[in-house]
C-alpha positions in Angstrom: -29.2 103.6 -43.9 -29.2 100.3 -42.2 -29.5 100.2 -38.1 -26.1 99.0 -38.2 -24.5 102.2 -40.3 -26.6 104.7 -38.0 -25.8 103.3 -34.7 -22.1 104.0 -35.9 -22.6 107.3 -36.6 -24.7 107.7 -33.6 -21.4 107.1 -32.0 -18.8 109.2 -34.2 -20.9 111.9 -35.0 -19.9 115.5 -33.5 -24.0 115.9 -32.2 -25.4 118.9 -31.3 -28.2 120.5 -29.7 -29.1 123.9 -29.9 -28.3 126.6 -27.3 -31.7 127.7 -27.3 -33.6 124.7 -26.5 -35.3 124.4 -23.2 -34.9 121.6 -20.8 -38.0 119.8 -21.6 -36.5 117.7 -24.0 -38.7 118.6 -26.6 -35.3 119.2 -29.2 -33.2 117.4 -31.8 -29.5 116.9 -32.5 -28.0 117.8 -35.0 -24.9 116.0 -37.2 -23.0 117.9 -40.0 -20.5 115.9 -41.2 -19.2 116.2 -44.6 -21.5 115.0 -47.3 -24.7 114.7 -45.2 -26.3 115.7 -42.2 -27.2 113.6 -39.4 -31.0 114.6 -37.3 -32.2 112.6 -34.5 -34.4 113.1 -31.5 -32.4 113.9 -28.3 -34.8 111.8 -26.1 -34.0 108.5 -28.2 -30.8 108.7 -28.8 -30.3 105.0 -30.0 -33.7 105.3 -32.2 -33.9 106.1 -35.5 -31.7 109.2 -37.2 -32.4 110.7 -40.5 -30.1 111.7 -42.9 -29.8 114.7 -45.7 -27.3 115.6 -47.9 -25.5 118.7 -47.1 -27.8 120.3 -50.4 -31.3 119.2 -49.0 -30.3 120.3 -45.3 -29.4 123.7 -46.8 -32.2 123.7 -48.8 -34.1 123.3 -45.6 -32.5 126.0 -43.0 -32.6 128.4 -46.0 -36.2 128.0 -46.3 -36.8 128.5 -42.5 -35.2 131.6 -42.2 -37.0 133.3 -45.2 -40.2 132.5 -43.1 
């Protein structure tokens, strides 16, 4: 993703933090749109975001919660 594409969809993207993080900042937002999944750190907004595709980011949560 060039800087140019993700400071777009740091702008359009539905972000989200979780309900559960504390307010130390220590957290990321998340992105779901619909064929990827936007992360990026809530501190630096503007800095870099990664992207998945919807089948690695499920592949991921599914994995946490069988931990």
């Amino acid at each position: 993703m060039s800087s140019t594409q993700a400071a777009g969809l740091n702008r359009t993207a539905n972000w989200r933090k979780s309900s559960r993080s504390a307010n130390n900042a220590h957290c990321v937002e998340v992105a779901v749109m619909t064929r990827a999944v936007g992360v990026r750190d809530t501190k630096d907004r503007d800095g870099g975001t990664l992207l998945f595709t919807t089948e690695q980011w499920t592949s991921f949560t599914t994995s946490l919660k069988q931990d």
